[in-house]
Structures are given as structure tokens and as C-alpha cells.
C-alpha positions in Angstrom: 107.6 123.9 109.4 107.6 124.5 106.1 107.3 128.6 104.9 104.6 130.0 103.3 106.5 130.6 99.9 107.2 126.9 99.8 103.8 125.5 99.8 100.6 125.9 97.2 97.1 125.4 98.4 95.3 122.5 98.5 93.0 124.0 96.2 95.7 124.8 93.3 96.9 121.2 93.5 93.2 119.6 93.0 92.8 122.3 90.3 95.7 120.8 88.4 94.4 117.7 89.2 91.2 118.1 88.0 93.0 119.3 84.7 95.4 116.9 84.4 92.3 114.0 84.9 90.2 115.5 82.0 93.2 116.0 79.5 94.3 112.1 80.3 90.3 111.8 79.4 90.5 113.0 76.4 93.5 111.3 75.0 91.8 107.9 76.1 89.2 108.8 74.2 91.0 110.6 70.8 93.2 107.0 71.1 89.9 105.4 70.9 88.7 106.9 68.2 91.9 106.6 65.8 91.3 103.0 66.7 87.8 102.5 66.2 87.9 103.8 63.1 91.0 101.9 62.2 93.0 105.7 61.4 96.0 103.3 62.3 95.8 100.0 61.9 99.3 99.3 61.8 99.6 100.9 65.7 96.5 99.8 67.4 93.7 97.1 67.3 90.0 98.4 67.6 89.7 98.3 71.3 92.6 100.8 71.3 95.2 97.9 72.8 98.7 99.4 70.9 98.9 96.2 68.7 102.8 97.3 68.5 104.3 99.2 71.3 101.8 97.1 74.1 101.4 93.7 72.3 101.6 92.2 75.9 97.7 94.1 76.5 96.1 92.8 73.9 96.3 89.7 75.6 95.6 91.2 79.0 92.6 92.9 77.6 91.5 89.2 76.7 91.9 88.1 80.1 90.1 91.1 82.4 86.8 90.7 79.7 87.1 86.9 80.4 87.4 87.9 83.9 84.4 90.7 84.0 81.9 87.6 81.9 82.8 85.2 84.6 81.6 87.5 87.2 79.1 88.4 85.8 77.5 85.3 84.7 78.8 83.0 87.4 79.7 85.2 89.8 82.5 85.7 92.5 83.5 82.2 92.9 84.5 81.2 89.7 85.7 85.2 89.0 88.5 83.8 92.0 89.0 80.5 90.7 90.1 82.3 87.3 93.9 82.3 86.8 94.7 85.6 86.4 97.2 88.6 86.9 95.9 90.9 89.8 95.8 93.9 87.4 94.1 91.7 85.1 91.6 91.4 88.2 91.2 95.3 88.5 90.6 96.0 85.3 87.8 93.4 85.3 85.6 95.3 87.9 86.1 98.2 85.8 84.8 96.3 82.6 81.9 94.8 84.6 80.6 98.3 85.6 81.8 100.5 82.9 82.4 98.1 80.0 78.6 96.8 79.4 78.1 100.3 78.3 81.3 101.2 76.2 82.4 97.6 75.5 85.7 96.0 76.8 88.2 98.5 75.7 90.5 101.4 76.6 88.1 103.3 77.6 86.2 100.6 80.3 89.8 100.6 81.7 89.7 104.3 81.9 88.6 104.8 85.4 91.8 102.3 86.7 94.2 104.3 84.5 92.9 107.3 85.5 93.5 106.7 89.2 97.0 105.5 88.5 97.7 108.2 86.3 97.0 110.6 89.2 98.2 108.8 91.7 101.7 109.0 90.0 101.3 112.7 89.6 100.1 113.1 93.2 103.0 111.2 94.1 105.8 112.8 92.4 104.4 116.3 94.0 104.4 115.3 97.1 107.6 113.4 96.7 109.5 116.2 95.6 107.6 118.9 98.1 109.0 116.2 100.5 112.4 116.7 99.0 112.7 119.8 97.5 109.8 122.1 97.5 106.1 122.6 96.1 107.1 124.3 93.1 109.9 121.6 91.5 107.0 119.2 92.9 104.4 121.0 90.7 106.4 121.5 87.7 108.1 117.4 87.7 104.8 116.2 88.0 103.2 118.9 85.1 107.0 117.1 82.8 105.7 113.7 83.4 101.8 114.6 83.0 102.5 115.3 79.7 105.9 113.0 78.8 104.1 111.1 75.3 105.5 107.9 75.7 104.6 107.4 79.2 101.0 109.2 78.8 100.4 106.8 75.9 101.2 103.6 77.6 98.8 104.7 80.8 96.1 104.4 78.7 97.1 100.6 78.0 95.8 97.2 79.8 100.3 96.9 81.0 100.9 97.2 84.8 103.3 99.4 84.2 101.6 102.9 85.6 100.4 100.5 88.7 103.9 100.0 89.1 105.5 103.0 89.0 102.1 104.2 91.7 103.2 101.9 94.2 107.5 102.8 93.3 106.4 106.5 93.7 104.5 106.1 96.8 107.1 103.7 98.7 109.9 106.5 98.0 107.8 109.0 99.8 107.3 107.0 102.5 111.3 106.1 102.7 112.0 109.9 102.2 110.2 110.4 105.1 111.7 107.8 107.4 115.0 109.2 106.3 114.3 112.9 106.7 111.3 113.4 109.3 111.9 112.8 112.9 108.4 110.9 113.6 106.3 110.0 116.1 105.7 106.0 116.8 102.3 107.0 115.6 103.4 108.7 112.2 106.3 106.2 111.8 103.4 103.2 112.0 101.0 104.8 109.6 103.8 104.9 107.5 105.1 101.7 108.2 101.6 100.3 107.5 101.6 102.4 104.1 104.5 100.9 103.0 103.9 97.6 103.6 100.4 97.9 101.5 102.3 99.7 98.8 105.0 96.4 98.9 102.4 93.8 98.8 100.2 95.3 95.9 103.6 95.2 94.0 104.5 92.1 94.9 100.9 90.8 93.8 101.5 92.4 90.4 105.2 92.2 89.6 107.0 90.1 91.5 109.5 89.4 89.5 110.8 93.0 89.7 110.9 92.9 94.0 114.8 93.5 94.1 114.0 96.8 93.1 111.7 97.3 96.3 115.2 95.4 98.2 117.3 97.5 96.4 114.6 101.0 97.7 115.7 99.3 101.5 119.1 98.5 101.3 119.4 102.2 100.1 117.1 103.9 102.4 119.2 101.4 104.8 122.3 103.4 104.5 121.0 107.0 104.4 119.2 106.3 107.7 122.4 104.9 109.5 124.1 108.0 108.0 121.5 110.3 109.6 121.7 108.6 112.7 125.7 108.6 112.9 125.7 112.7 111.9 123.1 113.5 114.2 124.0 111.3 116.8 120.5 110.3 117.4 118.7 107.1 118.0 115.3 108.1 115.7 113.6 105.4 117.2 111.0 105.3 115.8 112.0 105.8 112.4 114.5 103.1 112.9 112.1 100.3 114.3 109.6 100.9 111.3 112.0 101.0 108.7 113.5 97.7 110.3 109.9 95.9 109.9 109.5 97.3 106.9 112.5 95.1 105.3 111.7 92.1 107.5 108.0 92.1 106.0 109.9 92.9 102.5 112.4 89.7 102.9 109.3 87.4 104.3 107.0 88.4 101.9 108.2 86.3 98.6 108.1 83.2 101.2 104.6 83.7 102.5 102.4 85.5 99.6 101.8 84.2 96.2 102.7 86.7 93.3 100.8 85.2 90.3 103.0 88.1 87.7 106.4 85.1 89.0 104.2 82.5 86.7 103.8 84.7 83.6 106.2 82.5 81.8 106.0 85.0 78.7 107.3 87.9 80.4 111.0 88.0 80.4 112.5 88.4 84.3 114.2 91.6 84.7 115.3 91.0 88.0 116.4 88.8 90.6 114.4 86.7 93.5 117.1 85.6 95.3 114.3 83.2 97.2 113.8 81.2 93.8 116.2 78.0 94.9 116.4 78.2 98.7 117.4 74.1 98.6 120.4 74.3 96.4 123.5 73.5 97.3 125.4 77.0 95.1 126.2 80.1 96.7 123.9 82.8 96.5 126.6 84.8 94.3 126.3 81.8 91.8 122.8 81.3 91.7 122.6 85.4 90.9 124.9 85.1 87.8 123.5 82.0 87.0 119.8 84.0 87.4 121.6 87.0 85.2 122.5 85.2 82.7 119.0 83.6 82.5 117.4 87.4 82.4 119.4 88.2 79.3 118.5 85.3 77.8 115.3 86.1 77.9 115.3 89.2 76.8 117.2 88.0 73.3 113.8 86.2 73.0 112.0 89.9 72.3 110.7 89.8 67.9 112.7 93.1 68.1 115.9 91.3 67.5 117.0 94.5 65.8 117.0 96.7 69.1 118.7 94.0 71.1 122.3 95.2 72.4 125.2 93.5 73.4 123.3 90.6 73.5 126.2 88.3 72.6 127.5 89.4 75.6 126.7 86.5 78.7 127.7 86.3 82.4 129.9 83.3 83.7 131.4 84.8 86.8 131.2 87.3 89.0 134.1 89.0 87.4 132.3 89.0 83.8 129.5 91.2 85.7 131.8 93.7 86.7 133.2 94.2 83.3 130.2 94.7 82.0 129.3 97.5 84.8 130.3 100.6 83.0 128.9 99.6 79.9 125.3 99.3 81.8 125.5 102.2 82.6 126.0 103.4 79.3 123.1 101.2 78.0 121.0 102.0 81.4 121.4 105.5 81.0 121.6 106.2 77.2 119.6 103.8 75.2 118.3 103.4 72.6 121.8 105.2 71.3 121.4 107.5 68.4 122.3 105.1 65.4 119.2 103.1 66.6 116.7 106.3 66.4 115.9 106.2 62.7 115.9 102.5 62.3 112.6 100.3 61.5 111.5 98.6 64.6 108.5 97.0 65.8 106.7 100.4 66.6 107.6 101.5 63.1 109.5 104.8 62.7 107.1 107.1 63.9 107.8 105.2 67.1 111.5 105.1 66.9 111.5 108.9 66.2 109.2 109.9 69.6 111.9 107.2 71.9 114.8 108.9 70.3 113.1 112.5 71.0 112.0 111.6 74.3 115.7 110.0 74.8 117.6 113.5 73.1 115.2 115.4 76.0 116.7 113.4 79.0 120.2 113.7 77.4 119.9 117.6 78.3 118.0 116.6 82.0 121.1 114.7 83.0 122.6 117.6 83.2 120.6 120.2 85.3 120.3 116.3 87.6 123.7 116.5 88.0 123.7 120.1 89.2 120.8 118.9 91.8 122.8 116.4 92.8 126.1 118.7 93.9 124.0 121.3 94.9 122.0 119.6 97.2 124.2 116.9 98.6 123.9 117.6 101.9 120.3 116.5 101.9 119.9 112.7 102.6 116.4 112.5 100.9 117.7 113.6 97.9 120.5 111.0 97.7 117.7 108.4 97.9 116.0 109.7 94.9 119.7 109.6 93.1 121.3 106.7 93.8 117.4 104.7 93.4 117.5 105.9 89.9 120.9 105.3 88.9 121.0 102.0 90.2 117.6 100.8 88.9 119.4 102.1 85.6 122.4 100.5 85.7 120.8 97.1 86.9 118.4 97.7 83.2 121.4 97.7 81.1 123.1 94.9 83.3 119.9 92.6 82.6 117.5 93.9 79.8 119.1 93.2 75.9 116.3 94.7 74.1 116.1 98.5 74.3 112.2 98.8 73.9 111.6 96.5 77.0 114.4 98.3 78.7 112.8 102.0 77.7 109.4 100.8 79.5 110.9 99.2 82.4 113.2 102.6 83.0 109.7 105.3 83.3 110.5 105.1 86.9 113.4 105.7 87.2 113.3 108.3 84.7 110.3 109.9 86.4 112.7 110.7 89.3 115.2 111.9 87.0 112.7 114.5 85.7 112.4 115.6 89.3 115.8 116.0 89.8 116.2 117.9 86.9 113.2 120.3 87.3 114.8 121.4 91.2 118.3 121.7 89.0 117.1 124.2 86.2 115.5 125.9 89.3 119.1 125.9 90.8 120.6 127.4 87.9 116.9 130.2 87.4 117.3 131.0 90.9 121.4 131.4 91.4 123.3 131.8 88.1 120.3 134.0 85.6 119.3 136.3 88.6 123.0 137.6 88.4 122.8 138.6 84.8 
């Protein structure tokens, strides 16, 4: 049971809620405006798409319209027969219902954005109550409410946020296998939970499901940990966390992901089920498949905020070279000689990723405290090594630094919460003694 002390009232959290929904509001609708009015042309088209830091949603915004006339001119049938992303698909019901009175822009997509943009905070409070307690849950989620890079792409037409809502969710499901001793009932509502959360993601980005492996493998370890140091079965945590990662490995075999066709997206990741006929070892099809990743990546216009990209994987033994210098590039990018350059987003741009990048500099550091202080606590190791290795395996695959500072909001997210239960480490032990 968890004290009083450690938990806030339903009430307080839908209060923050509640602010935290019309504040995301309101920036939907100032970013509309600036657009509308063409304020910045340069930085956004006049449906509010970000023309240079979300090029890939103009042509999503495209799609869900063409998606929202289809349905509702020729209805249902030809809305499914409709090649589309399933996000694409989503925002299309919210065009049909909200965007014959706004138009097909930012803020028709609102009410979808909205929902993941809570549903991200909502997740990293309960995550980290889960974890660590209500407060650092409260304040991590109030960090990433207001983070300006992240806020700004939420109100976008990218699956991004939808991502990161099913990443956050599945962690707090895993953090509860790990941590909780269950009942068959709770460990099959989670089990249940988890295997939605897997198979909207797998709908809408496939091509990033080793991360979801890579989530198991992890929560994997920690489990047989707990079970070894207790020296209990858990079985019911066991048995649903073992059909959890059957459903996880069958999944790419049985159910189509339309986001593994989207030939203009580079692959930042690995499906290890791409070649199941050919005759190379699994290692050699992986290098082969890294190599291709970075490949793809050098394809970006932003050749100028490319790294390493001359670099290229033959063997497994080029990988593990490269391994500490991902995790410089994981962790640390875009580096400081990079911040003041001219990219794509144009400085302004440059100068809120190297601010935003400056700021998580200092959070590695109150994270690291977290992580020695609270080693002892299993959950928490599944937050750490998550992040770290969904960073590492960035700067292993992804050459330009702008795809690679989108693709790491996840893992940064739980960075944030590790840092926020850190400086509350170092409030509540070292500044009280002064």
C-alpha cells in the first residue's frame, strides 16, 4: 500500500489535466494563426503543417483529407480500400467531424493530438508513481508538458506522439509485471493491455518493433532477477509476460503494418522477420540491415547535420567499434559545433535543439544520481537501461541528427523522469543538511 504522503488525489491530477489540455489548446491554435496569416512562412504552410521541421506531415495532412472526402462522399468502403498509414486513418475521422467546420488543418487534428498529448502525460505520472512516487510523477510529466520541441511536434500530422503513447503505456505495464506480485486476473488485464498497446504500434510504426523486443528482452531479465532474489515463482506475472513476447514475435508474421511500406521513411530499426528464406545468418542479415539503415539516413536534404556518415558496417566487429561512439552520438547530439549552424529548420531551430540538448546535458546528471541511488529497485532499471539502449541503438543506426532528435523524445522523456526523482534525491538528502 502506498502512504498517504506518496499519493495526490484524483482530483489534483484531472485538475492538471484539465490545464495541461487547454494550454496544448491554445498553442494549436496561436500555431494556427502565425500560419494562417503567413507570420512565418519560412517555418510553416497555412494549414499550420511545419513546412521545415515536419515536412513528412504535409504530406500526411494530404492523405487523412483525402481519407476524410472519401468517406464522406463514398463512404466506408472505399475510406478502407484507400492505402493509407493507420494514423493517417485517425486523423481522417477527426477531419470528417471536426474539419468541415475548421478546414483540414492543425486544428481538425486537434482533438487526436490532444488525446495523445495527455495520454503521454498521464502515462509518465503513472509510470513514475509506479516507480518512484506521485510527486517526481507530477513534476516529469509538468517537464515534458511544456518541453518546446516535443510540444510543438504534438501539434503536427507525424506519429510520433502516438508512438511515444503506446512506448509510455507498454513500460507501465512491464513495470508492473516486474514490480507487482499480481493476480491471474490483474496479470491478464495487463497482459491484454499490452498486447493492444503492441499491435496499435505495430500498425503504425512497424519498422521501429525492435524497440518493443528490445522493452521484453529487458523486462525479460529484470523479471528472472526478481524471481532468483526472491526465490519466487510469480506465476502469474511470469506466464503473462511470456505471452506477451510470444504475441510480440508472432505479430510481424501474422498482422500487416502498412508504416513497413512507407518507402520514404528511412528504417531506424531492425525486423529481423524481413528475409525468413535466406540462406545468411541472422547476425549477417542484421549488419547487412544496419548498414542499409544508415544508408538511408545519408538520404535526409540535411546533409549538413549528418554524422559519421562515412562510417559503414561490414562485420560484426565494425559494429562494436562503433559502440562507444553511439553512445556519444545517441546521447549527445546534435554536438555543440552543430548548434549555431544553418540547417533545414533555420537557426531559430538550431538554437531551441541546442537549448533543449544544453538542458538534458545537466539532466544526465541528477539521472545518474537516480540511477545509484535507487539501484536496488528493479522497475527503475527498466526505465534506465530502456533509454540508454534505445539511445545507443539511435546513434548506431540514424546519420542525421534532426531524425535522430525526433526519434530519441522517448527515450528522453524517461530520462526527464529519472532526472526529476534525482534532483529530488539531492532536495530531499544533501540541501536539507545545509
Amino acid at each position: 500500500m502506498r502512504s498517504k504522503v506518496d499519493r495526490l488525489s484524483t482530483l489534483t491530477i484531472t485538475h492538471w489535466l484539465l490545464i495541461a489540455a487547454v494550454f496544448h489548446i491554445l498553442v494549436t491554435v496561436l500555431i494556427f494563426i502565425v500560419a494562417h496569416f503567413r507570420l512565418l512562412p519560412n517555418q510553416f504552410d497555412q494549414t499550420g503543417v511545419g513546412i521545415s521541421f515536419s515536412i513528412d506531415g504535409v504530406r500526411y495532412r494530404e492523405i487523412s483529407a483525402q481519407l476524410a472526402d472519401a468517406l464522406k462522399h463514398d463512404g466506408l468502403a472505399q475510406w478502407r480500400r484507400i492505402d493509407a498509414p493507420v494514423h493517417c486513418r485517425i486523423f481522417s475521422l477527426s477531419f470528417v467531424l471536426v474539419g468541415s467546420v475548421v478546414g483540414y488543418n492543425i486544428l481538425a487534428a486537434e482533438p487526436i493530438n490532444l488525446i495523445y498529448y495527455l495520454g503521454i502525460l498521464g502515462g509518465i505520472y503513472l509510470l513514475a508513481r509506479e516507480v518512484f512516487n506521485s510527486k517526481s510523477g507530477l513534476v516529469a510529466a509538468g517537464v515534458v508538458a511544456v518541453w518546446p520541441s516535443f510540444l510543438l511536434h504534438s501539434t503536427q500530422f507525424i506519429r510520433d506522439s502516438a508512438c511515444i503513447f503506446y512506448l509510455v503505456g507498454l513500460m507501465l505495464a512491464l513495470a508492473m509485471l516486474i514490480g507487482r506480485t499480481l493476480t491471474w486476473t490483474k496479470a491478464l488485464l495487463i497482459a491484454l493491455s499490452s498486447i493492444l498497446l503492441m499491435t496499435v504500434f505495430w500498425s503504425t510504426r512497424g519498422n521501429l518493433w525492435n524497440i518493443v523486443l528490445t522493452a521484453l528482452a529487458i523486462a525479460s531479465l529484470l523479471l528472472i532477477v526478481r524471481l532468483i532474489r526472491d526465490r519466487k515463482l510469480f506465476l502469474p506475472n511470469l506466464t503473462m509476460l511470456l505471452v506477451i513476447i510470444f504475441t510480440a514475435l508472432v505479430m510481424p508474421t501474422r498482422v500487416p503494418s502498412p508504416s513497413l511500406d512507407d518507402q520514404r521513411q528511412p528504417k531506424a530499426v531492425i525486423v529481423l522477420s524481413s528475409a525468413p528464406n535466406s540462406k545468411q545468418t541472422m547476425w549477417s542479415r542484421l549488419i547487412r540491415q544496419f548498414r542499409a539503415r544508415r544508408e538511408g539516413f545519408r538520404l535526409y536534404r540535411a546533409r549538413a547535420s549528418n554524422i559519421d556518415e562515412d562510417r559503414t558496417f561490414y562485420n560484426g566487429s565494425d559494429v562494436f567499434k562503433y559502440l562507444p561512439r553511439a553512445a556519444v552520438v545517441g546521447f549527445f547530439a546534435p554536438f555543440p559545433r552543430m548548434w549555431f549552424e544553418s540547417g533545414t529548420t533555420g537557426r531559430p531551430g538550431r538554437l531551441l535543439a541546442a537549448l533543449e540538448t544544453l538542458v538534458m546535458y545537466f539532466l544526465y546528471v541528477p539521472a545518474a544520481l537516480c540511477v545509484w541511488n535507487e539501484r536496488r529497485k528493479l522497475t527503475m532499471w527498466l526505465i534506465f537501461l530502456f533509454a540508454s539502449t534505445g539511445m545507443v541503438a539511435l546513434g548506431l543506426i540514424v546519420v542525421n541528427a534532426g531524425a535522430l532528435f525526433r526519434l530519441r523524445y522517448a527515450f528522453w522523456t524517461l530520462t526527464i523522469m529519472l532526472a526529476v526523482r534525482g534532483l529530488e534525491i539531492v532536495k530531499g538528502k544533501y540541501l536539507t543538511r545545509s
